[in-house]
C-alpha positions in Angstrom: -33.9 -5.8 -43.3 -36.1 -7.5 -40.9 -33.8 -10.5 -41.0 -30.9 -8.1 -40.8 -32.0 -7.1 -37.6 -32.9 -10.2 -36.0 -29.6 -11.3 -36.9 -27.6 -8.2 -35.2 -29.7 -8.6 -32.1 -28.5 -11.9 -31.8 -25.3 -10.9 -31.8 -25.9 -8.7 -29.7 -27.4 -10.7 -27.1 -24.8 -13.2 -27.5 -22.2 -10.7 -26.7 -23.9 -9.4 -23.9 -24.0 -13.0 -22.4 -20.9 -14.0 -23.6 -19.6 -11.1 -21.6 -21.7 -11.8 -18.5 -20.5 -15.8 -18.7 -16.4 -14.4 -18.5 -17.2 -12.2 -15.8 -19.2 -15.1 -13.9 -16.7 -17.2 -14.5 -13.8 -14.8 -13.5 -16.0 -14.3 -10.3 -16.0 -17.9 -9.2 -12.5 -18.7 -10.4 -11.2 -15.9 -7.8 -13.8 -16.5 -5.2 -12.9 -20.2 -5.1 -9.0 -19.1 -4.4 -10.2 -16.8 -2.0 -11.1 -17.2 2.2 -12.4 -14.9 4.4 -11.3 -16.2 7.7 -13.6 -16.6 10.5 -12.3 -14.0 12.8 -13.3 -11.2 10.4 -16.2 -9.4 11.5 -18.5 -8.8 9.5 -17.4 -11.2 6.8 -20.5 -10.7 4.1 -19.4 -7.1 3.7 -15.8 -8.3 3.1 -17.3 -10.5 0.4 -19.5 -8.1 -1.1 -15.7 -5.5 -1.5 -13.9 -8.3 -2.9 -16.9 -9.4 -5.4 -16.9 -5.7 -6.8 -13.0 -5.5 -7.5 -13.2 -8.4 -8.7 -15.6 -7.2 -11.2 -13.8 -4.3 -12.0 -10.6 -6.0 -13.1 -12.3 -8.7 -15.4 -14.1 -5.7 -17.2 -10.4 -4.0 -17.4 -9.3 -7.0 -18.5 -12.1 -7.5 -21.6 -11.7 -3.7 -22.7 -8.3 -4.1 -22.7 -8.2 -7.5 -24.7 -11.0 -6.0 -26.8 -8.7 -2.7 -27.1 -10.7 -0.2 -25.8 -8.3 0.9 -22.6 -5.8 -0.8 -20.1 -7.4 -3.0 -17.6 -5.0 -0.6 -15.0 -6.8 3.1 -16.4 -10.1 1.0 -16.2 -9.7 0.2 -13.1 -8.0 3.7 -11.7 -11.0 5.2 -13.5 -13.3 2.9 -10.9 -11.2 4.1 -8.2 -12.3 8.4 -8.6 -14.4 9.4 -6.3 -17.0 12.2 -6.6 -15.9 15.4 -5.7 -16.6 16.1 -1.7 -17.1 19.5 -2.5 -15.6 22.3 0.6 -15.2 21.3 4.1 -16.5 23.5 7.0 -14.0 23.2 8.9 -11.2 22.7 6.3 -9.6 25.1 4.1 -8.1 22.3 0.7 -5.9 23.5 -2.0 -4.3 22.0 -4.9 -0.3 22.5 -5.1 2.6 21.7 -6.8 5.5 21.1 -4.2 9.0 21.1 -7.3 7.6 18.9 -9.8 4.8 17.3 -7.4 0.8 17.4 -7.4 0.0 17.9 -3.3 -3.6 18.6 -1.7 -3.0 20.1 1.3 -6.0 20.3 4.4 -5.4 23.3 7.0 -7.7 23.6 10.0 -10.0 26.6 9.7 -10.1 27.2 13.8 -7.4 30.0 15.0 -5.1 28.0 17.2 -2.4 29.7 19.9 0.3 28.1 18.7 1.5 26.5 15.6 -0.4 23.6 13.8 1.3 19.8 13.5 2.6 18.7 10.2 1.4 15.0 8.3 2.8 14.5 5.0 0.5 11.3 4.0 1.6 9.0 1.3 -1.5 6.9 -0.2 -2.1 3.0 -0.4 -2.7 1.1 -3.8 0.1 -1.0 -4.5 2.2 1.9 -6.3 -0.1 1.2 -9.0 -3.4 2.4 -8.0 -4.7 5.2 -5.6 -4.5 8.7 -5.6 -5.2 12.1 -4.0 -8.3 11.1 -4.6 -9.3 7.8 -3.4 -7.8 9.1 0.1 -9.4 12.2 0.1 -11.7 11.0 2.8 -9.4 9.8 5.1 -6.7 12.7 5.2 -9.7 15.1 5.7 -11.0 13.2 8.8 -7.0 13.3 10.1 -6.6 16.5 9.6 -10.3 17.7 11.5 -9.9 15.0 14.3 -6.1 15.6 15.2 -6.1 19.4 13.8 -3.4 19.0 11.9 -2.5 20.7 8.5 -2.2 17.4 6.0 -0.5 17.3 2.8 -1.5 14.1 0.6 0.8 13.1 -2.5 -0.3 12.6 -5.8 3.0 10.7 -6.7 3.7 8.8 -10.2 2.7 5.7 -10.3 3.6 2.3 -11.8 4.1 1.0 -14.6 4.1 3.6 -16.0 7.0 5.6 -13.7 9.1 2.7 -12.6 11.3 2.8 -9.2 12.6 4.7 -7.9 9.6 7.4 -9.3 7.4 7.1 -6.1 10.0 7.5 -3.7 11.5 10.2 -5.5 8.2 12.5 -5.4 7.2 11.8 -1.5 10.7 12.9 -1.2 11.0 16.0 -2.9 7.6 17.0 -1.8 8.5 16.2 2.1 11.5 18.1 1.8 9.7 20.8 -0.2 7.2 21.1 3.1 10.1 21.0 5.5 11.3 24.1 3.8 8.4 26.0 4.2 6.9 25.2 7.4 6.4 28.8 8.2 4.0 28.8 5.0 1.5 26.7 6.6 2.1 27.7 10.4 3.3 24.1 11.5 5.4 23.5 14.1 8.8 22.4 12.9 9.1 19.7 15.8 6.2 18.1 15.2 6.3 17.2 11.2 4.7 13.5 10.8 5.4 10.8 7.6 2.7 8.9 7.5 1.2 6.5 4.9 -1.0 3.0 4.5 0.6 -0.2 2.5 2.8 1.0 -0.1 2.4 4.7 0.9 3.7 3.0 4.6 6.5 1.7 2.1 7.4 4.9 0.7 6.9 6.6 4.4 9.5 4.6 6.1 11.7 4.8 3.2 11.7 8.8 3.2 12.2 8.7 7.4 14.9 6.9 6.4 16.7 9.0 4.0 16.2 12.1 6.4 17.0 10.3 9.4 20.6 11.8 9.0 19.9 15.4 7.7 21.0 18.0 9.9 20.0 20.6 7.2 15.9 19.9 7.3 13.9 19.7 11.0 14.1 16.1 12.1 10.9 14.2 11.4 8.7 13.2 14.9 7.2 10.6 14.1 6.8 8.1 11.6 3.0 6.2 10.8 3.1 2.9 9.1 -0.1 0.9 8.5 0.0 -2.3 7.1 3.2 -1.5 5.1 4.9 -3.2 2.8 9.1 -3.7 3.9 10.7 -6.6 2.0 10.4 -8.4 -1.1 13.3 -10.9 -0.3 10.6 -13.4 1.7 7.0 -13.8 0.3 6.7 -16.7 2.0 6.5 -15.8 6.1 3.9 -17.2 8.2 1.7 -14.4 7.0 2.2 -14.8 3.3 1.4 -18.5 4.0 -1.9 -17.7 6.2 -3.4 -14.7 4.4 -2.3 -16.1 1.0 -5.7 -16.0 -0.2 -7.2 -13.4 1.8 -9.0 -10.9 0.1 -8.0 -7.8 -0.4 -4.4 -8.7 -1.2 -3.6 -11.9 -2.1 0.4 -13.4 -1.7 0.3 -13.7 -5.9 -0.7 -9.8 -5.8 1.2 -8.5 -3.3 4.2 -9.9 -5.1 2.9 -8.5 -8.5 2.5 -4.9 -7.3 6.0 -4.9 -6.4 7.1 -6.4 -9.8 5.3 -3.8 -11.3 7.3 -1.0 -9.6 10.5 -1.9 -9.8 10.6 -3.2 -13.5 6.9 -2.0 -15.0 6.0 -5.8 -15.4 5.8 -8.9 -14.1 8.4 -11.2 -15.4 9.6 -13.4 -12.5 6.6 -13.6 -10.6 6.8 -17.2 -9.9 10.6 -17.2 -9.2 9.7 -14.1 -6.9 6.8 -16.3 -5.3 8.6 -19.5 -4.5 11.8 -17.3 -3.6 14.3 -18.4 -6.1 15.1 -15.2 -7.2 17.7 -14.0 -4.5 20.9 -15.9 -4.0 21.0 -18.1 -0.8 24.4 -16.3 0.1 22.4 -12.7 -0.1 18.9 -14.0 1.7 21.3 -15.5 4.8 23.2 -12.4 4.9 19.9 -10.6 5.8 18.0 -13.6 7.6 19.4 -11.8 10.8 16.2 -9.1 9.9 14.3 -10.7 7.7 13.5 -14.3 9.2 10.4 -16.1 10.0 13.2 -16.7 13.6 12.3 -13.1 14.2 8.5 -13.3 13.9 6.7 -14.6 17.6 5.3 -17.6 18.1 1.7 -16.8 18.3 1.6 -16.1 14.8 3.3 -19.2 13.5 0.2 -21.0 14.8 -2.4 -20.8 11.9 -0.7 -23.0 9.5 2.7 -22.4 9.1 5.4 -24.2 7.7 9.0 -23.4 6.9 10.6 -22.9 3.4 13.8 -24.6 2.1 16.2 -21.9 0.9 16.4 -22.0 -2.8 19.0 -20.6 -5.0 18.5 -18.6 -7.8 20.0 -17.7 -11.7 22.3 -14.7 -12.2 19.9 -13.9 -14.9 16.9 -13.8 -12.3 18.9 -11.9 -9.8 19.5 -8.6 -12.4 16.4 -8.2 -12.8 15.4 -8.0 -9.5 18.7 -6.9 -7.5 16.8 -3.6 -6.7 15.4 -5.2 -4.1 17.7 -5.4 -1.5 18.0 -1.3 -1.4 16.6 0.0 1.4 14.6 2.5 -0.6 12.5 -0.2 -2.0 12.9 -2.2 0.5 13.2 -0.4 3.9 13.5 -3.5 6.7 16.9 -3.7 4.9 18.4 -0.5 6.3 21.9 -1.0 8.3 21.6 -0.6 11.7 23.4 3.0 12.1 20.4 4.6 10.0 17.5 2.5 12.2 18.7 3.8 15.1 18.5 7.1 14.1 14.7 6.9 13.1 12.2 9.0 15.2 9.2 7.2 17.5 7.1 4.9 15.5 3.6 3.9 15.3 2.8 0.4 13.2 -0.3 -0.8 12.5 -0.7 -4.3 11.9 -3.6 -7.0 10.9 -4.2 -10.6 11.6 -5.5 -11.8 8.7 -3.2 -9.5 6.1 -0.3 -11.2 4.1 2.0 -8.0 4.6 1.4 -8.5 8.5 4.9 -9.7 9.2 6.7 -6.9 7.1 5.6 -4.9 10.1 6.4 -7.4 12.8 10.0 -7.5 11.6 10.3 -3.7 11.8 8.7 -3.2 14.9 11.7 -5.7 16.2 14.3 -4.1 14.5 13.4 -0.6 15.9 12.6 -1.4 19.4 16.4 -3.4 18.9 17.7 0.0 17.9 16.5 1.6 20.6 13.2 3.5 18.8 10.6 4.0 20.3 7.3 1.8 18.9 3.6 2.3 19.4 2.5 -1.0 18.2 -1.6 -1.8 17.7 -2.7 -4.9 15.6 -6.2 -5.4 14.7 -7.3 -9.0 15.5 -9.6 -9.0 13.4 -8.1 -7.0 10.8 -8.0 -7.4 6.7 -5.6 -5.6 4.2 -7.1 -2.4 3.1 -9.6 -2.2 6.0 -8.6 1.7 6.7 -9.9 2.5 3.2 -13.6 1.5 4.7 -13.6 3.9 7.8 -16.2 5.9 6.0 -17.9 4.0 3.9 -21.7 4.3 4.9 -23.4 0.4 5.3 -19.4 -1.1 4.0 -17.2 0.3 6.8 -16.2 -2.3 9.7 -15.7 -1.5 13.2 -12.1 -2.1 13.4 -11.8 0.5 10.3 -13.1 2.9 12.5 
């Protein structure tokens, strides 16, 4: 028995350090592909965020190879927050707008005259995030601007494949465009609003509304960081930022694998850009075009791509992407110019920075008006640490 016992806490221990050794090892592998530039402030907090993702998907990763759960419900399980409990100056309810979950904030203060409108899509690759993981953020917008707020729980990938995610933050905007008088918001001053792919999914609902004459016109669209394109992962900031923490080039282009077709096939075609025919890509290098990006950015490192072709058999796989839905920089020029004012937020040191670059030229070329702000010292994700006690960074904030 004795020996029995000696013999399973050997095991044991061997497991545990076993485990510890892959998860070291997984830790230095991605730390030593990774740089935190030297214009980030505050750069050992930046570390310390991308050391504790990083620790969260190699444990996915083991449960799911040892068949305990997916490393994706692992690590949207990390993701849940604690419940914040009521706000004092917020009333929150739980919805169903058609088929889809909403939380909705409303100002408790009495106000003269009728409330604005933000319907905020969240962040997380159209993978991750949730209600949830934003709840923090869509509570301080709707106290500080005193606006009612209604956040989108919408299906998420792999699961729900495109178009699933644009699908939901449609029917729910159009469900709250409906009802304005419900919530007592002004129907001329109704908001999209969302950060990385919920900025996707924002622009590409202003979009389809842009033309509707049956629904109040949208004011204002709010993009942060968002994700535009997938013809191009190789701009200047693709190149720069490609190991920046917390979105990495070889991620970013994952993440939108994993929504249009639920898997990854044809990363590396994706990554090197052989998976659009040249014809196609020149067809749209008039929007999409390192040409169209200013000089000043071009000057950390940047070096320009030789087109490559790519295989029919590529191509249907990953034709999706030139529809403006998924891909909203792609939009003609007779629904840009229909597109109400803008606001685009933007970061130095974020591989998706030149998606919004190129939209900010081709609205302000359309004759929208843009309110552009770019954080010099800006990471991908930052907005996520406004409030986050001793790991929030100023330009969060």
């Amino acid at each position: 028995m004795a020996v029995l016992l000696t013999v399973l806490v050997l095991f044991l221990l061997g497991f545990v350090a076993g485990f510890i050794l892959l998860v070291m090892g997984a830790i230095n592998f991605d730390l030593s592909n990774s740089e935190i530039p030297p214009g980030v402030n505050q750069p050992a907090k930046l570390r310390i965020i991308h050391i504790i993702l990083i620790c969260t998907a190699v444990v996915g990763k083991i449960l799911e190879n040892i068949g305990i759960c997916t490393q994706v419900s692992f690590v949207r399980y990390m993701q849940r927050r604690k419940v914040l409990g009521g706000d004092p100056k917020l009333f929150i309810k739980d919805l169903w707008f058609e088929k889809v979950p909403v939380r909705i904030y409303q100002p408790k203060a009495p106000s003269a005259s009728q409330k604005r409108g933000v319907m905020f899509f969240h962040g997380g690759g159209w993978v991750f995030g949730s209600i949830e993981t934003h709840e923090k953020l869509c509570r301080a917008i709707a106290r500080e601007s005193d606006s009612v707020v209604v956040s989108v729980g919408y299906r998420l990938a792999p699961e729900h494949k495109y178009p699933a995610a644009y699908e939901d933050c449609l029917d729910a905007t159009r469900h709250f465009l409906q009802h304005l008088e419900l919530y007592g918001v002004d129907p001329a001053r109704v908001t999209v609003c969302g950060d990385s792919a919920g900025g996707n999914l924002a622009a590409a609902v202003s979009q389809t509304l842009a033309g509707r004459s049956d629904l109040p016109k949208l004011r204002a669209q709010i993009l942060i960081y968002p994700g535009l394109q997938a013809l191009d992962f190789n701009l200047p900031s693709y190149q720069q930022n490609r190991g920046v923490p917390l979105l990495f080039r070889e991620r970013a282009a994952f993440y939108v694998l994993q929504y249009l077709n639920g898997n990854a096939a044809n990363l590396e075609e994706v990554l090197e850009g052989s998976h659009i025919p040249t014809d196609i890509k020149l067809n749209y290098q008039k929007w999409v075009s390192p040409d169209n990006i200013p000089e000043k950015f071009k000057v950390r490192g940047y070096k320009p791509r030789v087109l490559l072709d790519c295989t029919t058999e590529v191509f249907e796989k990953v034709k999706r992407f030139c529809e403006p839905n998924l891909c909203p920089l792609l939009a003609e020029d007779s629904v840009v110019h229909q597109l109400p004012e803008s606001f685009i937020l933007t970061c130095e040191y974020d591989v998706l920075r030149d998606d919004g670059l190129l939209y900010k030229k081709r609205l302000e070329d359309n004759g929208v008006r843009v309110t552009w702000y770019h954080l010099e010292d800006g990471f991908h994700g930052i907005i996520n640490s406004f409030d986050s006690d001793w790991l929030s960074f100023p330009s969060g904030k």
